[in-house]
N, C-alpha and C positions, 0 to 999 in steps of 0.2 A: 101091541099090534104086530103080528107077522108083517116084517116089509115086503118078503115075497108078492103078500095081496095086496099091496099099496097101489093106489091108484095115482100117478106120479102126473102132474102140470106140467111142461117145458114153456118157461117165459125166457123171451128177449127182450131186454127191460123196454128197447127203442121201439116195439112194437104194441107199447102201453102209453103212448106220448111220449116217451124217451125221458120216462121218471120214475122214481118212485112210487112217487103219489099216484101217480097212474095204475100202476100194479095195484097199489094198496085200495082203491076205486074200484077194481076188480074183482077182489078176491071173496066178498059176496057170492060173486055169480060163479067161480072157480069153484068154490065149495058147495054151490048148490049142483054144480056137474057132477060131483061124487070124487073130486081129489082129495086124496089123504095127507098130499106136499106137493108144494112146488120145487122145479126144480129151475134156479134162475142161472142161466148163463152167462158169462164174465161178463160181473159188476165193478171191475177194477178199472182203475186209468189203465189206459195203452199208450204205447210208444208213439212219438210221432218221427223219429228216427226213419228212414227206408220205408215212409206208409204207402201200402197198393191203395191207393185212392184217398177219398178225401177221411174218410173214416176208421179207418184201414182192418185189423184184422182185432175182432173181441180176446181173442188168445193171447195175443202181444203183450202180457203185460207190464207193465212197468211198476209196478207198487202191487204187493197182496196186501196190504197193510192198511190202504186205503180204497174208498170209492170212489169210482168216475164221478168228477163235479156235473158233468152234463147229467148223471142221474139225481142229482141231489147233494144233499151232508149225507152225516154217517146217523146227526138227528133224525133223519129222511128215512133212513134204511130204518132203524130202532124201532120207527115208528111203523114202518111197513112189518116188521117182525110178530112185533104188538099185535095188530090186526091180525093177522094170519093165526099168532097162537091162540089168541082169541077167539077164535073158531074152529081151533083144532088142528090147524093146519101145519103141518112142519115147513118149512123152507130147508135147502138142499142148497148150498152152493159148487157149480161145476166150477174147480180150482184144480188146473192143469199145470202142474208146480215143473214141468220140462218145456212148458211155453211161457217163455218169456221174450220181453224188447231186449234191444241191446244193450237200451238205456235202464235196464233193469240193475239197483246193486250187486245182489250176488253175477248178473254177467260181464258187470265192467272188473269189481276182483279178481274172476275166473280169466278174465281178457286181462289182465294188468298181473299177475300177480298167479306165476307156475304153483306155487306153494299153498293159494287159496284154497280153503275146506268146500267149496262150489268147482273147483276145478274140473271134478272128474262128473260131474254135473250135466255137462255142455258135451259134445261130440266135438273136435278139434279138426281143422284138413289146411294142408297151404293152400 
């Protein structure tokens, strides 16, 4: 398949019950609209460091490594994956690897540690 003519999804996972399984419930009717992929916006835990609100920003994140528990396990996600290829469907994760929390490891290295391979990662200012 040319991606060019993909017909691309944009889900927020919270805007599916703020699950998995909620997407995965979904993607029936996703694929009967004519998408070729979704495309799910940060699935990862966030910071709760300096949160603007109570849920604060889906970019912030603190672990790429894992999934936000308010969405689920990572069982959760597998199985939402399952579904989707299942029906042909690709999934796409939006991973913005220069947004990170503070509480992120590679920005407490970069913050601790001049020498760290994430250093030059981060923008720096007094």
């Amino acid at each position: 398949m040319n991606l060019r003519n993909m017909t691309l999804y944009s889900i927020f996972v919270r805007n599916f019950g703020g699950t998995f399984e909620g997407v995965r419930q979904d993607i029936p009717r996703i694929r009967a609209l004519g998408a070729d992929a979704v495309w799910l916006l940060p699935i990862h835990p966030t910071g709760k460091a300096q949160r603007k609100g109570s849920l604060g920003s889906p970019y912030a994140i603190q672990d790429y490594r894992k999934v936000n528990p308010e969405f689920g396990t990572l069982d959760d996600f597998n199985v939402l994956l399952t579904e989707a290829h299942a029906r042909g469907i690709r999934v796409i994760l939006d991973m913005v690897f220069n947004h990170t929390s503070n509480e992120h490891p590679w920005f407490q290295s970069a913050r601790n540690d001049e020498n760290s391979p994430y250093r030059n990662w981060y923008n720096w200012s007094e």
